[in-house]
C-alpha positions in Angstrom: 11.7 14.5 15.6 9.1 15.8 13.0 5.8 15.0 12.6 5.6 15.3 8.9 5.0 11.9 7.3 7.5 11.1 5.6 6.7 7.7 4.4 3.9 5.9 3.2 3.1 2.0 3.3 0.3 0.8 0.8 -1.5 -1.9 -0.7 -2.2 -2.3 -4.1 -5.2 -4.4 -5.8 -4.1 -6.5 -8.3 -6.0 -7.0 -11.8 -5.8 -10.7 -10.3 -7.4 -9.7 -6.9 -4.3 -10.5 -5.4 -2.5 -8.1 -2.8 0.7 -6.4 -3.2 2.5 -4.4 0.0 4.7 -2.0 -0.4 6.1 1.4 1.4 7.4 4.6 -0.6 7.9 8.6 0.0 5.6 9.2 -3.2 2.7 6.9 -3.1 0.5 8.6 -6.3 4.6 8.0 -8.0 4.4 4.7 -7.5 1.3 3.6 -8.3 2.5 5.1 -11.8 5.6 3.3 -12.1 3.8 0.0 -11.0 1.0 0.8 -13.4 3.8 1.4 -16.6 5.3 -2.3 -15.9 8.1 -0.7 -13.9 7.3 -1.0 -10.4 8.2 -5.0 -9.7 7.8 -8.1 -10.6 5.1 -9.3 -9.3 3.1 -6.2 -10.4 3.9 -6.1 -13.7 2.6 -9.7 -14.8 -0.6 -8.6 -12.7 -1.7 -4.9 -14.2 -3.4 -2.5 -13.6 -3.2 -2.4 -10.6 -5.1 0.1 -7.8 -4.4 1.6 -4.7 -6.2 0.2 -1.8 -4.6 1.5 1.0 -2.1 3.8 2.1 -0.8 4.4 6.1 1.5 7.0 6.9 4.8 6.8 8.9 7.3 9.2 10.2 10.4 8.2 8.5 11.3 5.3 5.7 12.9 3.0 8.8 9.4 2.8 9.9 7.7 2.6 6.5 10.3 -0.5 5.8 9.3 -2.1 9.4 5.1 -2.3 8.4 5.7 -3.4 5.2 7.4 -6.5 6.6 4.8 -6.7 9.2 1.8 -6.9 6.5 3.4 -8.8 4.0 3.5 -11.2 6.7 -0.5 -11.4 7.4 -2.7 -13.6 6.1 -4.9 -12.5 3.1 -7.8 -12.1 5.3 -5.9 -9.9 7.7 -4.8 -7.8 4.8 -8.6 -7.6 3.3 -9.7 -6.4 7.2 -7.0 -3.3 6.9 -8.4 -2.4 3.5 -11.7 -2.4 4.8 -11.3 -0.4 7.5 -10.2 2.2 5.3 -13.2 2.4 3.4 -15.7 2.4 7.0 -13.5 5.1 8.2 -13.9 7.3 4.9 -17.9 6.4 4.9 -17.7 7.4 8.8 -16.4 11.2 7.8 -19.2 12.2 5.6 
């Protein structure tokens, strides 16, 4: 099995401040295609959007797996994982 990531789960920030999970293989791809109107429903009545997280997996089955997992989190357990992003990248410096 390799240890390249080959699939990304992310949450985007909504012009709404609303949350929107989702998993790809490109993530800076699909922030593009959600940003143009293109990326889904719910994102296109709610642009721009940003990213505000992004978690790598091994393979899509995985990927698929977290998704479902966070989109079934409340929106204060989603706000903690986007948070702990940012102490983590404040931690490295």
């Amino acid at each position: 099995m390799s240890h390249k990531e080959d699939a990304f789960v992310y949450i985007l920030e909504c012009s709404d401040g609303s949350y929107y999970t989702g998993w790809s293989t490109n993530v800076s791809r699909r922030l593009a295609t959600h940003n143009s109107g293109h990326g889904s429903k719910y994102t296109r009545l709610r642009r721009p959007v940003r990213l505000a997280y992004t978690e790598p997996q091994l393979n899509r089955s995985d990927a698929m797996k977290r998704e479902a997992q966070i989109k079934r989190w409340s929106r204060a357990r989603k706000e903690s994982l986007v948070r702990s992003t940012y102490v983590e990248k404040e931690d490295q410096k």
